[in-house]
N, CA and C of each residue as an Amber inpcrd file, in Angstrom:
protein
   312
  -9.1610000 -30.5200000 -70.8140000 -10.1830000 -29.6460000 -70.2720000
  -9.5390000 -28.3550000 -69.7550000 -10.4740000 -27.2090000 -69.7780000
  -9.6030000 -26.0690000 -69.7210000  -9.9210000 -25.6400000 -68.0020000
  -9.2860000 -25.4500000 -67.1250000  -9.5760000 -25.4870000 -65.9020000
  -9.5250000 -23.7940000 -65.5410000 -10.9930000 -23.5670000 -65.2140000
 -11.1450000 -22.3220000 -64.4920000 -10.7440000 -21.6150000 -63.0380000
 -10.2680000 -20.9840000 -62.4350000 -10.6070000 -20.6760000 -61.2280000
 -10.1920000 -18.7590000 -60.8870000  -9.8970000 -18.5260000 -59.8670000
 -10.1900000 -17.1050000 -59.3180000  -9.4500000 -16.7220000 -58.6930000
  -8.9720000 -14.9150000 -58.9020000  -7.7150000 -14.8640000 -58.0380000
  -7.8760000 -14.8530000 -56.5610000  -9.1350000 -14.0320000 -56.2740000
  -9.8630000 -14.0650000 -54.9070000 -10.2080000 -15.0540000 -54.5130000
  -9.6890000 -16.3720000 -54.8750000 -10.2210000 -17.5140000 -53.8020000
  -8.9040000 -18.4960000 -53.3330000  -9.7850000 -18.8760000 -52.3980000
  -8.0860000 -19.7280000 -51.4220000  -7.3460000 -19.0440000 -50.3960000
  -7.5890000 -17.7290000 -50.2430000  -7.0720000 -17.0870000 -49.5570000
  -6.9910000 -17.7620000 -48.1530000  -5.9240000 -18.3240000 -47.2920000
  -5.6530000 -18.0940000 -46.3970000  -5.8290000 -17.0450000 -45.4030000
  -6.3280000 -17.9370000 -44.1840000  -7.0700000 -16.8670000 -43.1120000
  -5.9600000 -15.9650000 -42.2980000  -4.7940000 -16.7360000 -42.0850000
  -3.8550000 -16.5810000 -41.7440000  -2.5020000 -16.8190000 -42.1450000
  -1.6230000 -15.3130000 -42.4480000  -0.3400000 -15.3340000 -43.3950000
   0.8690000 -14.5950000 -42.6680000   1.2770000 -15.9320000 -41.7270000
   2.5360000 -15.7220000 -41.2410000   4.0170000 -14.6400000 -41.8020000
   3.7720000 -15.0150000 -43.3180000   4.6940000 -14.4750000 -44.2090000
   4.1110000 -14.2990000 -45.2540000   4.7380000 -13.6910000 -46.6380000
   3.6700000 -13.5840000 -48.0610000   3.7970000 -15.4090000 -48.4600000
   2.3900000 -14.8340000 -49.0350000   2.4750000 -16.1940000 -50.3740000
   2.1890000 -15.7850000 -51.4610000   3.3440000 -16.5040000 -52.3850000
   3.7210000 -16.4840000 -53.7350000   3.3070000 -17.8520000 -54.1970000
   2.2930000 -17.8310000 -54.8940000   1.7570000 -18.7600000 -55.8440000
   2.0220000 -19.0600000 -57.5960000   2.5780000 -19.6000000 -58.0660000
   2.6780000 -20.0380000 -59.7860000   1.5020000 -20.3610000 -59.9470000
   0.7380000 -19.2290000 -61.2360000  -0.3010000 -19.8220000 -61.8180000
  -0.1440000 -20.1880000 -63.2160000   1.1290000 -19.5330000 -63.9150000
   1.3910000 -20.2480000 -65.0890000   3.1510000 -19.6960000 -64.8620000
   3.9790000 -21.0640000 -65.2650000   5.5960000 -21.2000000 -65.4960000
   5.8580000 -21.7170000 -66.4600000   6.8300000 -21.0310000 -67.7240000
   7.6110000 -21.4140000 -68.2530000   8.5400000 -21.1600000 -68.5050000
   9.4200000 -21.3800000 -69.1360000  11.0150000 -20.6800000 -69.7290000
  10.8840000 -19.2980000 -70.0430000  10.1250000 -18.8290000 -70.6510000
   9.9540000 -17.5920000 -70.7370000   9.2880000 -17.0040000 -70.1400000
   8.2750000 -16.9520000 -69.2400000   7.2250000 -16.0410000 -68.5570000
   6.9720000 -16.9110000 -67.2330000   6.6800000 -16.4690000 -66.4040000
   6.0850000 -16.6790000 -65.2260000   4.9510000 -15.6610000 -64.5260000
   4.2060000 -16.3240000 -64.0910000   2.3570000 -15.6520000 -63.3100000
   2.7470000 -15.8440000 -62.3030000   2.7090000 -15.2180000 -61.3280000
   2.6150000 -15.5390000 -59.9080000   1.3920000 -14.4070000 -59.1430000
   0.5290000 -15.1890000 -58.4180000  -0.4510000 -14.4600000 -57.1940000
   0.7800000 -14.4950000 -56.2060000   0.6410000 -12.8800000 -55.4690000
   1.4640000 -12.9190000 -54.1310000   0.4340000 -12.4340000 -53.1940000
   0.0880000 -12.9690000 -52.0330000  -0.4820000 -12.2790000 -51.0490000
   0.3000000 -12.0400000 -49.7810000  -0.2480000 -11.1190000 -49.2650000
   0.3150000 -10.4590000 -48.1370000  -0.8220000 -10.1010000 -46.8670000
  -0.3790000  -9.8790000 -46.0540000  -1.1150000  -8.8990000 -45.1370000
  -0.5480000  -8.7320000 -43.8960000   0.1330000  -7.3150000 -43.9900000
   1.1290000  -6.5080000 -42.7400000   2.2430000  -7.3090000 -43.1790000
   2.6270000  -7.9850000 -44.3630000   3.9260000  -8.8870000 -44.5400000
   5.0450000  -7.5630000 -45.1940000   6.3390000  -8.2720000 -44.9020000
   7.0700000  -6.9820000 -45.3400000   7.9770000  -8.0180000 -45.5820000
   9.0680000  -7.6750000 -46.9520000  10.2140000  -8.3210000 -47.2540000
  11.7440000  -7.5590000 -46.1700000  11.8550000  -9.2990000 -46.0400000
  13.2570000  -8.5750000 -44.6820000  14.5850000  -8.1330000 -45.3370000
  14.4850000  -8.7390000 -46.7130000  15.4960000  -8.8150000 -47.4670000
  15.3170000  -8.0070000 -48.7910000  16.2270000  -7.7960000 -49.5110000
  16.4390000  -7.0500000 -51.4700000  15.7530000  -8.5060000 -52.2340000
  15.1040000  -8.0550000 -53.2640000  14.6680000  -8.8960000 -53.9540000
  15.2820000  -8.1660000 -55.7090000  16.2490000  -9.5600000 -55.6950000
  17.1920000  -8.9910000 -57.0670000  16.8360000 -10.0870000 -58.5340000
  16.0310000 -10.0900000 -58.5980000  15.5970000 -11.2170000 -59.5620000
  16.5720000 -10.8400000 -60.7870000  16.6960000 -11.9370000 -61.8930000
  16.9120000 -12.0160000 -63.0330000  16.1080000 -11.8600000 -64.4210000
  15.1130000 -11.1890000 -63.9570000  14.2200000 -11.7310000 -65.1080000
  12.9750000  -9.8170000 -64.5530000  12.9800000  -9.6130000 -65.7030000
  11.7280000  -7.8160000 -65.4580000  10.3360000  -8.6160000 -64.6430000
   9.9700000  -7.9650000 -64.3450000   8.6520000  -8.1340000 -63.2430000
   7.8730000  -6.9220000 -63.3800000   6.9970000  -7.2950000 -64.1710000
   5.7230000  -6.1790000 -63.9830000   4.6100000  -7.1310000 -62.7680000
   4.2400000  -6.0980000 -62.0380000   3.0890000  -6.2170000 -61.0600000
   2.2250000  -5.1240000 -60.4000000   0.8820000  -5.8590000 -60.6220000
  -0.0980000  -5.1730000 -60.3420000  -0.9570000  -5.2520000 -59.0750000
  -0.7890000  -4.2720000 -58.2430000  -1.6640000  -4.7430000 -57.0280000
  -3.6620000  -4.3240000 -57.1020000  -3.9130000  -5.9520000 -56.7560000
  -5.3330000  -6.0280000 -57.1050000  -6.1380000  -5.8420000 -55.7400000
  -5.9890000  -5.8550000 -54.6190000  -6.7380000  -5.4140000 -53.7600000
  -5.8850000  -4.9320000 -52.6890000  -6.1730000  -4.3470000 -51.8370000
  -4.9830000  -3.5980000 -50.3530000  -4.0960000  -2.6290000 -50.7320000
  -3.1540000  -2.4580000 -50.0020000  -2.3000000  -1.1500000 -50.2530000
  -0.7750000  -1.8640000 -49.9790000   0.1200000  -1.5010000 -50.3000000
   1.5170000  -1.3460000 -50.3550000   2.4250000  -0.5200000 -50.6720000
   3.4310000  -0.3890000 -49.9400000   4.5580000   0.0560000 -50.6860000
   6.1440000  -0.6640000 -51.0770000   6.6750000  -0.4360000 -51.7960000
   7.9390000  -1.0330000 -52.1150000   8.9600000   0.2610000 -52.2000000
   9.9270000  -0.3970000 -51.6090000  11.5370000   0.1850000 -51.5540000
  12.3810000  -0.1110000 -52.6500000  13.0660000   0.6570000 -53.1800000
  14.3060000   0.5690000 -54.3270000  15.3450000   1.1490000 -53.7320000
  16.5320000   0.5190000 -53.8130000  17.7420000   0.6130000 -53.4590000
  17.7560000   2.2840000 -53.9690000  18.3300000   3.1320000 -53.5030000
  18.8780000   4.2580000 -53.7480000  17.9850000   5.4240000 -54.3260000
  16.8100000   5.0230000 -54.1000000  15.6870000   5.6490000 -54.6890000
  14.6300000   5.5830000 -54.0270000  13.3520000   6.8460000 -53.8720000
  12.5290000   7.1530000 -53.3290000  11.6110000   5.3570000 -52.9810000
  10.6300000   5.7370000 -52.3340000   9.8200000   4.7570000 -51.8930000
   8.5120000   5.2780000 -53.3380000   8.0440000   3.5060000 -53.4720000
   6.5620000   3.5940000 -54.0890000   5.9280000   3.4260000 -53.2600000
   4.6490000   4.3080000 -53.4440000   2.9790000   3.5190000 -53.0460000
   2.1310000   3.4350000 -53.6900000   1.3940000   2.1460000 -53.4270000
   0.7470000   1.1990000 -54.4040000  -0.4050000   0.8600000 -53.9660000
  -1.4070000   1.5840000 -54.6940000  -2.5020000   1.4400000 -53.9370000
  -3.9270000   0.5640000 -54.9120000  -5.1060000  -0.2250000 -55.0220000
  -5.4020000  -0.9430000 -55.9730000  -5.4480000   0.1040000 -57.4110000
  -5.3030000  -1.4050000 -58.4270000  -4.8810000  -1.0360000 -59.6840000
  -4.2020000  -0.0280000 -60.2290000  -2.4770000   0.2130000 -59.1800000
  -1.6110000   0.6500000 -59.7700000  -0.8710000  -0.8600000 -60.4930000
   0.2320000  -0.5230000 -61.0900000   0.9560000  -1.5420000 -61.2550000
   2.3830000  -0.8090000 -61.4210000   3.1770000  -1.1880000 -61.8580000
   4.7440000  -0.9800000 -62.0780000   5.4390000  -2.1510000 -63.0140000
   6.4580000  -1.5100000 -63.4410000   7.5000000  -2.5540000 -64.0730000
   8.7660000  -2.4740000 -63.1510000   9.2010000  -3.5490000 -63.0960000
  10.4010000  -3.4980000 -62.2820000  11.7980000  -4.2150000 -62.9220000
  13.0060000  -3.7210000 -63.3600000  13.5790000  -3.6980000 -64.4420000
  14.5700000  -4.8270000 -64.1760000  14.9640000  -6.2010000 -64.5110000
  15.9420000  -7.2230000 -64.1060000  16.5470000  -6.5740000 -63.2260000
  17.3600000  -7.2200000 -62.0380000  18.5390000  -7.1530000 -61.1800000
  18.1840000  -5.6990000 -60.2610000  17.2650000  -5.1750000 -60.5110000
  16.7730000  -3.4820000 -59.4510000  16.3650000  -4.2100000 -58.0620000
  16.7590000  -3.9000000 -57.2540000  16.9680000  -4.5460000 -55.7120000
  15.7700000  -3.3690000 -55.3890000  14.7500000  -4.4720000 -55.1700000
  13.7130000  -3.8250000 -53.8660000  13.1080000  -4.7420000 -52.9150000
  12.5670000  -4.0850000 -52.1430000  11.2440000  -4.8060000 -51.3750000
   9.8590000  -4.5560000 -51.0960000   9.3240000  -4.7210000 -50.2560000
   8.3170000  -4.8710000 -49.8340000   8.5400000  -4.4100000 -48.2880000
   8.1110000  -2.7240000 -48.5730000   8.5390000  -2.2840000 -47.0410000
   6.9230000  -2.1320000 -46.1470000   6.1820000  -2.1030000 -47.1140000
   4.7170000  -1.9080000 -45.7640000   3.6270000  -2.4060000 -46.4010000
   2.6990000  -3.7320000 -46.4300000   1.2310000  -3.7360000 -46.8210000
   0.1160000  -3.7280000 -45.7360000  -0.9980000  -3.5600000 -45.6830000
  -1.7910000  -3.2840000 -45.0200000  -2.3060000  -4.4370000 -44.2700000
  -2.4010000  -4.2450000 -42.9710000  -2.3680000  -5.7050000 -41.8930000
  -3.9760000  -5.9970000 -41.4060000  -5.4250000  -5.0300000 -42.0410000
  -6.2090000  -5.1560000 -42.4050000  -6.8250000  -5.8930000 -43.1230000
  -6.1570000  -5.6890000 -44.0640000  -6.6640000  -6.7180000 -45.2790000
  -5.7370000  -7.2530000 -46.0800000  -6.2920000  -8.1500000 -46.6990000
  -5.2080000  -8.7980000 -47.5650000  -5.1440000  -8.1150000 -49.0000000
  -3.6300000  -7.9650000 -49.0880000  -3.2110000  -7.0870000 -49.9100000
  -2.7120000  -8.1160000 -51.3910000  -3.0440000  -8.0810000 -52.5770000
  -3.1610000  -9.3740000 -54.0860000  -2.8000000  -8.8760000 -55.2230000
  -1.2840000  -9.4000000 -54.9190000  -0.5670000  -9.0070000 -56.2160000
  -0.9860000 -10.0420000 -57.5870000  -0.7870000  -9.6450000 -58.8180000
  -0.1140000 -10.4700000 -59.8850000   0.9110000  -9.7580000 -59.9220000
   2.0950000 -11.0760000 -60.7450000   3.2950000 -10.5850000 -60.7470000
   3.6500000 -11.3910000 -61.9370000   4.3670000 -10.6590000 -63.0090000
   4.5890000 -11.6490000 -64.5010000   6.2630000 -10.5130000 -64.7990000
   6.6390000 -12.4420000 -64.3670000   7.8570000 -12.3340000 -64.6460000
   8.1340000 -12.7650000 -65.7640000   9.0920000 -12.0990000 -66.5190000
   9.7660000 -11.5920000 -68.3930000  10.7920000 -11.2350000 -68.5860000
């Protein structure tokens, strides 16, 4: 059976830190929902693998090592290129801010 559901639902009322959810994993690709709200990465995020992501509701910005700041406001998205060290320097503590993120 083919199982439906929604990115807008489940949301947690309260988000100590982000959540990163798998909605589809495999060897080659990964889906992930990230939510946020006022969450900020304390650390570089250096993955192995390109990351395109699209922010679907709220605002953000992300930091790159040695390079200007993004802002990301709904339905921008970005690619983010293996091993490029960024974070997550500001989302909006208003509302909850809903990434997809497909890692490749």
């Amino acid at each position: 059976m083919i199982n439906k559901s929604n990115i807008f639902s489940l949301i947690p009322k309260d988000l100590p830190e982000e959540l990163f959810e798998d909605i589809i994993s495999t060897e080659k690709i990964k889906i992930e929902r990230i939510i946020s709200k006022g969450n900020i990465s304390n650390e570089w995020y250096e993955q192995d693998k390109n990351e395109w992501v699209i922010l679907l509701k709220g605002g953000a910005i992300l930091s790159f090592e040695n390079e200007d700041d993004v802002s990301l406001n709904e339905g921008d998205y970005i690619n983010i290129p293996a091993y490029k060290k960024h974070k997550v320097s500001w989302t909006k503590e208003d509302v909850e801010t809903i990434w997809l993120a497909v890692f490749y």
